[in-house]
C-alpha positions in Angstrom: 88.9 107.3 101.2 90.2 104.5 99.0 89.3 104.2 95.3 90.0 102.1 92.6 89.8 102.1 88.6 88.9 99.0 86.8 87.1 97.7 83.7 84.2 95.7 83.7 82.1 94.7 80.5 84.5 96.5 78.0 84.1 100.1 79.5 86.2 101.6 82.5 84.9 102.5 85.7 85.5 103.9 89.3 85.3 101.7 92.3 85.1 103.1 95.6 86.6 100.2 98.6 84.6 100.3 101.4 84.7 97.3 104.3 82.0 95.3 102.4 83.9 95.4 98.9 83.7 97.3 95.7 81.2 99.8 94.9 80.9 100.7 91.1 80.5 104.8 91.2 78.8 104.5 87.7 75.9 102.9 89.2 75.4 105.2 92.3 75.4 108.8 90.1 75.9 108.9 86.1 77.4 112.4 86.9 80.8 110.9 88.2 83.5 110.7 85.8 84.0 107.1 85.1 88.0 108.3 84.6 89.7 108.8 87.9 91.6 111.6 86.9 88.8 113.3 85.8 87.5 113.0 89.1 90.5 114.0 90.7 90.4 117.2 88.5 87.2 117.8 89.8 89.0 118.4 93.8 88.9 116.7 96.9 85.1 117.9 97.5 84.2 115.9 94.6 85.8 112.7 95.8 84.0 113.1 99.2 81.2 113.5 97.4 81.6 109.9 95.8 82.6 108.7 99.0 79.6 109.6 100.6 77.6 108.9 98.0 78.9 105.3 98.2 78.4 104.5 101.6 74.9 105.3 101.2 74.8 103.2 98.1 72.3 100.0 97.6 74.1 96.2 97.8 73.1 96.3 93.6 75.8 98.8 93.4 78.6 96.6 94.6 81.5 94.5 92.0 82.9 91.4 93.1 86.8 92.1 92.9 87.3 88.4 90.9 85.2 89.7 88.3 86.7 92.9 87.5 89.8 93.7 85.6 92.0 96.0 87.3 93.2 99.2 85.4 95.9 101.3 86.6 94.9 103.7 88.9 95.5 106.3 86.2 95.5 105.1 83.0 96.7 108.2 81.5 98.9 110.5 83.6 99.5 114.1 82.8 102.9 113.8 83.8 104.9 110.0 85.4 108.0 111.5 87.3 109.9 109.0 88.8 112.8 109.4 91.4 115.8 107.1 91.5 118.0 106.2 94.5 116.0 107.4 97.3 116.8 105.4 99.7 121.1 105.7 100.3 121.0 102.2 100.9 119.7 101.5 97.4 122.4 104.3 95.8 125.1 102.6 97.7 124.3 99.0 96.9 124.5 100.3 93.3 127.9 101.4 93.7 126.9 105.1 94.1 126.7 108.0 96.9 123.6 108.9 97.7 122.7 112.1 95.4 122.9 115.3 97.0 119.8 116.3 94.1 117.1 114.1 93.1 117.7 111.9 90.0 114.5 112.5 87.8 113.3 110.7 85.0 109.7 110.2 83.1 107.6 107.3 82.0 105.0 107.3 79.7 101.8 105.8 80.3 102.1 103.1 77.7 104.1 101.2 79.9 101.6 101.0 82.8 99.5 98.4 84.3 96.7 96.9 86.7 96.9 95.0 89.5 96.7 91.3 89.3 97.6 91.9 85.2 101.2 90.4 83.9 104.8 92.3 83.4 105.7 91.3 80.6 109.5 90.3 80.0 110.4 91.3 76.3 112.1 89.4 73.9 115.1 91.4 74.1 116.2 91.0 77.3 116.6 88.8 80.8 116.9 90.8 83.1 113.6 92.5 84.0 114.2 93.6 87.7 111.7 95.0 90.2 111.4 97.8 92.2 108.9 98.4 95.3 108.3 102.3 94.8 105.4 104.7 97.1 103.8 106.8 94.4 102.3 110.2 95.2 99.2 111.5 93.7 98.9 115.7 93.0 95.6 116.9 93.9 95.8 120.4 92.3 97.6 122.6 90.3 100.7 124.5 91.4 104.0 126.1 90.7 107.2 127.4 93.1 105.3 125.4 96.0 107.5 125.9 99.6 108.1 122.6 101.6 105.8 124.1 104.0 102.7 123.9 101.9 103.9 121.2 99.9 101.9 118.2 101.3 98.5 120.2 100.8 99.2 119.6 96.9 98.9 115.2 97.2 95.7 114.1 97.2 97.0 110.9 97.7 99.1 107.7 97.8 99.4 104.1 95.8 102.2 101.6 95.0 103.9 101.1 92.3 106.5 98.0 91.0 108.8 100.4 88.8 109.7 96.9 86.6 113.2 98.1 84.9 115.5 96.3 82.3 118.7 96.7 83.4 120.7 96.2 80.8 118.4 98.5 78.7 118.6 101.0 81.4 122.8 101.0 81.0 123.1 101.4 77.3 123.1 105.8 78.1 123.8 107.8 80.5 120.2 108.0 80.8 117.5 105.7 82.1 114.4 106.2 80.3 114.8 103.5 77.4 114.8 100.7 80.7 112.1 102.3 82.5 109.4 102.5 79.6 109.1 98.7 77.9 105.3 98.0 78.2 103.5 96.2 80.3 106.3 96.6 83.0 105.3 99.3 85.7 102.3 98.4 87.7 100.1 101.0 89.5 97.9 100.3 92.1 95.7 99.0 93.3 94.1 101.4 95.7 94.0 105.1 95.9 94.6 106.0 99.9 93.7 109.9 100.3 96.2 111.5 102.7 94.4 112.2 105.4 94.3 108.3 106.2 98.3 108.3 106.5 100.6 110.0 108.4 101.8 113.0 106.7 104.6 112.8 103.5 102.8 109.0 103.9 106.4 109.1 106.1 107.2 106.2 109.0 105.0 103.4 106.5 106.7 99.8 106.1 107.6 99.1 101.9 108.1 95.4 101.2 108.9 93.8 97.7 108.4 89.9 97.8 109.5 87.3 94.5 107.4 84.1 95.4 106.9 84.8 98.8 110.5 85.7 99.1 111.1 89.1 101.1 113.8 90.8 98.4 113.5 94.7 99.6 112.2 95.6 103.3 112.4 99.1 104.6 110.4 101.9 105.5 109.7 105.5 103.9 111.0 107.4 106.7 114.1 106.5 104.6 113.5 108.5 101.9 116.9 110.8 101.4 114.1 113.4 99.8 111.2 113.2 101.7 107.4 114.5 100.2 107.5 118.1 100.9 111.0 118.3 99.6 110.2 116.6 96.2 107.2 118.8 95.7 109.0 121.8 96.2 111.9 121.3 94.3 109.7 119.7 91.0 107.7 122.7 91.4 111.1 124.8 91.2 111.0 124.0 87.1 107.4 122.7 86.3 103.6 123.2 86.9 102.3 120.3 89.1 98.8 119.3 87.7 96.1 117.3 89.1 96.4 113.4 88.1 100.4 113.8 87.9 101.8 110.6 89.4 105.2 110.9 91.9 107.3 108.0 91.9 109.2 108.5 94.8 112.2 105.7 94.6 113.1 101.9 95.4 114.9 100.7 98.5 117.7 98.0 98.7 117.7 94.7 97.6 117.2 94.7 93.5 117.5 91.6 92.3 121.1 93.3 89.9 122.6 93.8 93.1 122.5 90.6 94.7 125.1 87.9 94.1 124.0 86.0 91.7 121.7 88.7 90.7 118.4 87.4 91.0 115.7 88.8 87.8 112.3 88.1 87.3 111.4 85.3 84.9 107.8 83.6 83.4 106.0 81.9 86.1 107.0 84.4 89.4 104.8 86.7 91.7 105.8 90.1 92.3 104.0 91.4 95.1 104.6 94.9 96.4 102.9 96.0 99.9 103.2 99.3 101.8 102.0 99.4 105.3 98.5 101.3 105.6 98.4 101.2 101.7 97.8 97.5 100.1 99.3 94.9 98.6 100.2 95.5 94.4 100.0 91.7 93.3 101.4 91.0 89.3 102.3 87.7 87.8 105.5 87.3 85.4 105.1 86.4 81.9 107.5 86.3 78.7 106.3 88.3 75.2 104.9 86.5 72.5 
C-alpha cells in the first residue's frame, strides 16, 4: 500500500498511489481522516480499508500529481527522532568511530516539507548540506519492545533529505539548532507499508544525487543499528506512538566531507531515491 498527503484547493487530503495515479481518499468515503496520521492512528485495518476502498474507486476520484501540492507525509509528527552516523562509513568520513550507542536527536515539525517544494538556505548561513536518510513510520503504540517484536510496531517506510547547516550544527556539542531551520527536511513522498519491503526495509539501495550528480550511494543493510535494534532501544526510555517518524541516519559522501566541500546553493536539485521506495525530488532556493 502506498499513500500520500497533499493539498489541493487550500484544504489537505490523502492520496492513495495506485498504477493508474492518484486517488483523492476524500472523494471515495467522507469518513477517512483527511490527516494521515489520523488515519494511521486508526491501525493497519483502517488503511486497508482505504486501500480497498480505492481500488474500487470511480476515474472521478483520481488527482493529477502536477496539480497537487505535496505535503509532508506527516505534517505534524508526535515525535521526529532522528539517528546520526549510522552508517560507519559516514562516522568515519566525519573524523569519528562509529558509535557503539545510537546518537539521537529531535526535530520539530516546523522544519518539514513536501516533495517537489524548496529547502530553503537561510540568510545566515552557506553551507546547507544534505543528507539521504530511510525514515520509519510507527504503527502503534508501545513501550520496552524486544528486537524480536520490534518490526511489528512500523507500519511503514518513506525518505527523508535531513537538510543540515553545518556550521549551525557545530556551534554546541549538540546538533539540534542545525537540524531544525525551516523549510530544510523533506518528507516523502510516498508512504510504502512494510509488508511491500523486505523486513527492517534492510538490503534496499539509498542514493543522494546534486544535479544529477551521484554524491552518497549505499545500501541499508549498512545500517550499524539496524530496525529492530532502534525500536527496542528508543522503547528502552520512551513510549513509541502511532505517526512518530524514525529517522534512521545518512551514508557517506556529505557534501562537508568532500574536498572542497561541496553545499547546496539557489538553483540545485536534491533528489533522494531508495530502492523499492521512490524518488524525494526538492529544488534549492535562498530566504528572502
Amino acid at each position: 500500500m502506498r499513500f500520500v498527503s497533499f493539498l489541493q484547493d487550500g484544504e489537505q487530503r490523502i492520496g492513495c498511489s495506485l498504477a493508474n495515479g492518484i486517488v483523492d481518499l476524500s472523494k471515495v468515503d467522507s469518513d477517512i481522516p483527511t490527516d494521515f496520521a489520523l488515519l494511521i492512528a486508526q491501525g493497519p485495518e483502517a488503511l486497508s480499508q482505504a486501500h480497498a476502498a480505492a481500488l474500487t474507486a470511480g476515474s472521478d476520484t483520481y488527482v493529477d500529481a502536477n496539480d497537487i501540492t505535496y505535503l509532508p507525509l506527516i505534517t505534524r509528527p508526535p515525535k521526529i527522532i532522528c539517528i546520526g552516523r549510522n552508517y560507519a562509513a559516514h562516522a568515519i568520513e566525519g573524523g569519528v568511530e562509529p558509535p557503539s550507542y545510537p546518537e539521537i536527536f529531535y526535530r520539530g515539525s516546523s522544519s518539514l516539507i513536501g516533495h517537489n517544494q524548496p529547502i530553503i538556505r537561510p540568510l545566515c548561513s552557506d553551507k546547507l548540506d544534505y543528507e539521504a536518510e530511510l525514515v520509519a513510520i510507527i504503527g502503534k503504540r508501545g513501550r520496552h519492545i524486544s528486537r524480536e517484536n520490534a518490526l511489528d510496531y512500523i507500519a511503514g517506510y518513506s525518505i527523508f533529505n535531513d537538510g543540515t547547516l553545518r556550521d549551525y550544527q557545530r556551534r554546541s556539542s549538540q546538533w539540534t539548532i542545525g537540524k531544525n531551520f525551516d523549510d530544510t527536511g523533506a518528507f516523502g513522498p510516498e508512504f510504502v507499508s512494510a509488508d511491500e519491503l523486505p523486513p527492517g526495509a534492510s538490503g534496499l539501495r539509498i542514493q543522494s544525487r546534486l544535479n544529477g550528480r551521484i554524491m552518497q550511494d549505499a545500501n541499508t543493510s549498512d545500517f550499524i543499528f539496524p530496525m529492530d535494534d532502534l525500536i527496542a532501544k528508543l522503547s528502552e526510555c520512551m513510549t513509541l506512538e502511532p505517526g512518530d517518524v524514525i529517522v534512521t541516519g545518512t551514508p557517506a559522501g556529505v557534501g562537508y566531507a568532500r574536498t572542497p566541500p561541496v553545499y547546496m546553493q539557489e538553483g540545485d536539485v536534491c533528489e533522494v531515491e531508495i530502492e523499492g521506495i521512490g524518488t524525494l525530488k526538492n529544488p534549492i532556493l535562498n530566504e528572502v
